[in-house]
C-alpha positions in Angstrom: 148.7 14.3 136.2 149.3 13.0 132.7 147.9 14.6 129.7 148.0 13.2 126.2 148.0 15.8 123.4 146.7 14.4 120.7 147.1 16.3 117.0 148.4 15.2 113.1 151.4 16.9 112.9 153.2 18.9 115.9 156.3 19.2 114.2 156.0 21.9 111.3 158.2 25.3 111.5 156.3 28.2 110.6 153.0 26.7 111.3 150.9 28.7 114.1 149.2 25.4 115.7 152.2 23.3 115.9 154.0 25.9 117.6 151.5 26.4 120.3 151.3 22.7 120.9 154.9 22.5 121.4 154.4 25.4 123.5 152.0 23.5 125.4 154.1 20.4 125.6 157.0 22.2 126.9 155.4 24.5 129.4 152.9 21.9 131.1 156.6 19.4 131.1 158.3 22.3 132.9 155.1 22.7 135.8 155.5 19.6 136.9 152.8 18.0 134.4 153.9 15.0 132.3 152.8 15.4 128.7 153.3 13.6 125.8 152.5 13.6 122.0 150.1 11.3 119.6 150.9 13.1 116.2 152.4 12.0 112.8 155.8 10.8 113.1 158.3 14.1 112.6 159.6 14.2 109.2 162.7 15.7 110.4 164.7 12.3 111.6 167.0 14.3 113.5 164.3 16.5 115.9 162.4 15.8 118.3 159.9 13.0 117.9 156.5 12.1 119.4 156.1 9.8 122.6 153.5 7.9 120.5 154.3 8.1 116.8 151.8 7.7 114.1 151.8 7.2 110.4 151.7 9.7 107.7 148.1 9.6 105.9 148.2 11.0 102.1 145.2 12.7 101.4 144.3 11.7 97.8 144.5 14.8 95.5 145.1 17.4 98.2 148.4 16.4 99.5 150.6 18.5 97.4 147.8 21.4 98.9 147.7 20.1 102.2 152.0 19.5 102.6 152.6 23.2 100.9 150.3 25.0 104.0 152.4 23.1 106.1 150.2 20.0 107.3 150.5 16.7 107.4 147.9 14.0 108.2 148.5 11.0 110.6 147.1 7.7 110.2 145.5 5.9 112.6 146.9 2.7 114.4 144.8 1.8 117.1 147.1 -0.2 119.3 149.2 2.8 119.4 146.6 4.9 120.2 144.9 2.6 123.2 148.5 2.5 124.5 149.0 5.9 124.5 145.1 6.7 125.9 145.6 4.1 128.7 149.0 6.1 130.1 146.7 9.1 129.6 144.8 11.0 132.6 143.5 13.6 130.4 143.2 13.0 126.6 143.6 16.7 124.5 142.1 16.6 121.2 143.6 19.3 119.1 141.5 19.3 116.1 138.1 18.0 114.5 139.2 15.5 112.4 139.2 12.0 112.0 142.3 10.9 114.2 140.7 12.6 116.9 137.4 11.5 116.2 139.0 7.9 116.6 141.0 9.0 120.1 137.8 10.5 121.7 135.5 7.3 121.0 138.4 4.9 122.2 139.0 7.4 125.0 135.1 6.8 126.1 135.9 3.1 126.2 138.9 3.3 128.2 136.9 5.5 130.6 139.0 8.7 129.9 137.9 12.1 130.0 138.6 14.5 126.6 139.4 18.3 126.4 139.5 20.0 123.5 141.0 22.8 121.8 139.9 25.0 118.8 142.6 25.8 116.9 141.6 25.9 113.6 138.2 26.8 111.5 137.0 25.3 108.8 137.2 28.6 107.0 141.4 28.1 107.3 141.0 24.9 104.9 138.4 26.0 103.0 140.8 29.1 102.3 143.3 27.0 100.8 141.4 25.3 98.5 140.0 28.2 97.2 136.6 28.6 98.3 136.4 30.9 101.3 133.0 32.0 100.5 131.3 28.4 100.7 129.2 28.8 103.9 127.4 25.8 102.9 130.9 23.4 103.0 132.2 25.4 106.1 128.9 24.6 108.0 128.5 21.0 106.8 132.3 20.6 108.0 131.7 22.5 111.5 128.9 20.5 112.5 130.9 16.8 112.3 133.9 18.2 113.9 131.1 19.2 116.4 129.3 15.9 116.6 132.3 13.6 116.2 135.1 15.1 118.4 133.7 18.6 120.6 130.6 17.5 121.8 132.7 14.0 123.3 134.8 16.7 125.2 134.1 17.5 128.5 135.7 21.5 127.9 136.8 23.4 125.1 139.5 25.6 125.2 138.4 28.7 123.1 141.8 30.9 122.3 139.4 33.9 121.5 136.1 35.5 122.2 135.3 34.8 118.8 135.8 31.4 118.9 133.5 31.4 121.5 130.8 33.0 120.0 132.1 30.8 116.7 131.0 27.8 118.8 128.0 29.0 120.8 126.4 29.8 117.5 127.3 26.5 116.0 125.7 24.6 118.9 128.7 23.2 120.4 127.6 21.7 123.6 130.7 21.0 125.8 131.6 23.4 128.7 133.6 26.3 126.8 137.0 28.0 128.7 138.7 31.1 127.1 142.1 31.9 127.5 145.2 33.0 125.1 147.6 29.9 124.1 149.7 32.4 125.7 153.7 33.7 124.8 156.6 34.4 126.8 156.1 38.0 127.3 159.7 38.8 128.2 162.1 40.5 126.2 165.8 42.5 126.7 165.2 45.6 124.6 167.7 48.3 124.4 168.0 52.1 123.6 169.5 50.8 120.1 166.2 49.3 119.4 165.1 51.7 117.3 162.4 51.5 114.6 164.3 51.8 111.0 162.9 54.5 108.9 165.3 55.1 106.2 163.5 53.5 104.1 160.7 52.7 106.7 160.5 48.8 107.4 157.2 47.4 107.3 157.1 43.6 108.4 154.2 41.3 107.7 155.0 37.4 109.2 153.2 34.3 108.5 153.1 31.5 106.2 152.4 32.5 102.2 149.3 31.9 101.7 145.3 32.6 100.9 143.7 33.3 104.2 146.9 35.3 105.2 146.0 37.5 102.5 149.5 39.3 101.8 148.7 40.1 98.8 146.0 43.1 100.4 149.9 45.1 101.5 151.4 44.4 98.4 148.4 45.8 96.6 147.8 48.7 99.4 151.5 49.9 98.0 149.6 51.2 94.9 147.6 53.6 96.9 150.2 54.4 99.6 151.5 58.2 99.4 154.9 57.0 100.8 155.7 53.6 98.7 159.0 54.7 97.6 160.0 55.4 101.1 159.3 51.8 102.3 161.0 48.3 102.4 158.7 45.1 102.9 159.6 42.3 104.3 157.6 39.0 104.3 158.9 36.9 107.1 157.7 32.8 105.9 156.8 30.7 103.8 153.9 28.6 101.8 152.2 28.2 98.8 151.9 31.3 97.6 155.7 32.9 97.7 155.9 32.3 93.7 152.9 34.6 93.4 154.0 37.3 95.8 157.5 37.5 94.6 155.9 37.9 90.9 153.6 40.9 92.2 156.5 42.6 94.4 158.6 42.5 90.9 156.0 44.2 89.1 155.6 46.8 91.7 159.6 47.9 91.7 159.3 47.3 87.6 156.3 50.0 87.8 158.4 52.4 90.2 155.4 51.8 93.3 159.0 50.7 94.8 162.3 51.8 95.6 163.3 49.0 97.1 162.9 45.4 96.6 160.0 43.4 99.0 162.6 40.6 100.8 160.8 36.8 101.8 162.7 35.1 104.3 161.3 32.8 106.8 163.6 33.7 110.3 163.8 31.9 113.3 162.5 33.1 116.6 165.5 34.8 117.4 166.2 36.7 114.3 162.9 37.6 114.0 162.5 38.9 116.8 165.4 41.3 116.0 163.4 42.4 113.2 160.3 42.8 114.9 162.4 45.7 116.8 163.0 47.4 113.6 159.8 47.0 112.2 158.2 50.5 111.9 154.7 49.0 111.4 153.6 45.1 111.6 150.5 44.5 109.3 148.5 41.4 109.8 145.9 41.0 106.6 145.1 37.5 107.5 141.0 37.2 106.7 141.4 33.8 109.2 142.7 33.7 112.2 141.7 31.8 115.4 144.3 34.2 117.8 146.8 35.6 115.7 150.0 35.3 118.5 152.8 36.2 115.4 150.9 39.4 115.8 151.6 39.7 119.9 155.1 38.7 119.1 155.6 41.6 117.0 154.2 44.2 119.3 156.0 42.4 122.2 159.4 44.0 120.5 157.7 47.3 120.1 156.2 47.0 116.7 153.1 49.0 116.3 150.5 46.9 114.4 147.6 47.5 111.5 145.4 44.6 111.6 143.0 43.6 109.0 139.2 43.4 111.3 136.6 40.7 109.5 133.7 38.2 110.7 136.3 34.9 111.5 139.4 36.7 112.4 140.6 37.4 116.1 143.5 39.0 115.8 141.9 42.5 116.1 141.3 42.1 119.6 145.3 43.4 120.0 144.6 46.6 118.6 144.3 49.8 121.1 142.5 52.0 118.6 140.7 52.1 115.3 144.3 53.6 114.0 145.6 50.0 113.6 142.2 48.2 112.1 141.7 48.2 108.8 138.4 46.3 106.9 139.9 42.8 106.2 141.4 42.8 102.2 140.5 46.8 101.9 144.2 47.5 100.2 143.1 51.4 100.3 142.5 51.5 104.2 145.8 50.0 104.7 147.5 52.2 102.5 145.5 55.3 104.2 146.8 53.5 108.1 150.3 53.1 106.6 150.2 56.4 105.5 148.7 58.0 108.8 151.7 56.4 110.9 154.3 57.4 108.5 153.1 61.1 108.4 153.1 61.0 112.8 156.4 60.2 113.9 156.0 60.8 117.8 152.6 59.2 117.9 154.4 56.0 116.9 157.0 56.0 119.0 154.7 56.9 121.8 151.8 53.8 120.7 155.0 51.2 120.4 155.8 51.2 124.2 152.4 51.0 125.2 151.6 48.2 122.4 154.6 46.5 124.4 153.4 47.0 127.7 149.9 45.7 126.3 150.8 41.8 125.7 151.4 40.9 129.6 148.0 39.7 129.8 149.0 37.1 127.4 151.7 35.5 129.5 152.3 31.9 128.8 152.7 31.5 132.5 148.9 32.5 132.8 147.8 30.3 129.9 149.8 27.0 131.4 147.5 27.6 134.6 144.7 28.1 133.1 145.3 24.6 130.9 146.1 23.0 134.2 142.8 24.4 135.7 141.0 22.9 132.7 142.2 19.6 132.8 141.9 19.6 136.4 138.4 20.3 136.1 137.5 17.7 133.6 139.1 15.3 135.9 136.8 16.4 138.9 133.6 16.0 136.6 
């Protein structure tokens, strides 16, 4: 079987989608499926590249915006494209917009079927151009992604429960499957892995920016009875690291802290290692199709507080209300902080079963379920 995944850009570090299509690439590659990529070329000329490389597309006015969140939109070239769609058994449309929109209407005429995948709400854009609470735009937006690329899908691969529910009450038409885009679930922890509490480290990953809302733990510090006693660290990058260094100055300035908030952006190894550290892992994101930085974390032990709200997912890997807080509430988070601080042994005790609670998103079990999906859209 050969499946073409289709995207803009698979080739940014630090960026949640591209890293589960590479996932996907490298896991279907290693079952016995061949795969290979239609993206924007990699900007990177000395990584990996795509099979079927595509132009870079500057978006007039927003490309400082769009490059910044780490994005990048690929132009289309349709003889590249009917290549690549002819080799293809399966075409996987990773996104609503318009180079996918162009795939799945060539695919049609090449006979081809098309599976899609939701990775990313309108809300995520609408985010970063600073209108989050434009329902009007988000809907208007939703509804071509719909018409022009998920309703020419045979299946949809929802990440999430809410994205199913997300698409069901959007009217998307196409058969919907729901499965995690999966992680390795296997790590070598040892007895020296212990959570550091002098000060207590409190990790929050994920790029810089609006609809990862870091800003809601820097601000929870001012209500936190134990601020002094922690150190932050912000594991990435984006737009907003300028703004979040500025605030964590004024905080130490003010006395909230002891110690300085450090922004880094780790690769998977070292983060990991910090992950194992990490006394709590907050997650404020307000948008989040799956959230798997979040089942990375508690994979290593970490015990999680993670922001609950009407288009974020990331919730569902909490084992109790002691770990949600109301998305952007800064004095919840500080009160959950607090809580876990103040209980010792309850911590240690939730971090190995938050460990033992991420098998069910194996990425062995989410290549299957992939392969079941396309297998099905062939068979229809």
């Amino acid at each position: 079987m050969k499946i073409l995944i289709v995207c803009n850009n698979a080739y940014y570090r630090g960026n949640g989608m591209c890293t589960a299509i590479q996932t996907l690439y490298r896991e279907l590659n290693e079952a016995g499926v061949e795969a290979r990529i239609m993206s924007c070329a990699n900007p990177d000329t000395d990584g990996s590249q795509p099979e079927y490389p595509l132009g870079h597309f500057k978006f007039p006015f927003f490309e400082k915006i769009i490059y910044s969140n780490g994005f990048r939109y690929a132009a289309a070239d349709r003889k590249i494209m009917t290549e690549a769609i002819r080799w293809a058994d399966v075409v996987h449309l990773e996104e609503g917009f318009p180079i996918e929109a162009i795939a799945a209407n060539l695919a049609a005429k090449l006979g081809k079927p098309c599976v899609g995948s939701y990775h990313l709400l309108t809300e995520n854009i609408m985010a970063n151009l600073e209108m989050t609470r434009d329902v009007v735009i988000n809907r208007i937006v939703t509804y071509f992604w719909r018409k022009l690329v998920y309703d020419k899908c045979r299946i949809v691969h929802c990440p999430t429960t809410m994205i199913l529910d997300y698409l069901n009450a959007h009217h998307f038409r196409a058969e919907k499957m729901v499965f995690s885009n999966g992680i390795s679930t296997y790590t070598e922890r040892s007895d020296a892995d212990k959570p550091q509490t002098d000060p207590y480290l409190i990790l929050c990953t994920g790029r810089l920016s609006n609809e990862k809302m870091q800003r809601t733990l820097l601000g929870a510090m001012r209500h936190s009875r134990h601020s002094n006693q922690i150190q932050l660290v912000f594991a990435g990058k984006g737009p907003k690291e300028r703004k979040y260094r500025r605030i964590a100055a004024k905080l130490v300035e003010d006395g909230v802290l002891s110690f300085e908030p450090s922004f880094k952006f780790y690769d998977s190894e070292h983060l990991a290692q910090i992950c194992r550290k990490a006394y709590l892992y907050i997650h404020c994101a307000c948008v989040e199709v799956e959230g798997l930085s979040c089942v990375e974390a508690l994979r290593e032990g970490a015990v999680p507080v993670i922001a609950e709200g009407k288009v974020t997912a990331t919730a569902q890997f909490a084992l109790d209300e002691r770990s949600i807080f109301p998305v952007g509430d800064e004095k919840a988070l500080a009160e959950r902080i607090d809580w876990w601080i103040e209980h010792p042994e309850e911590r240690e005790r939730m971090g190995e079963l938050y460990a033992a609670s991420v098998k069910k998103y194996d990425i062995d079990a989410s290549t299957r379920s992939m392969i079941e999906m396309y297998n099905k859209a062939l068979s229809e």
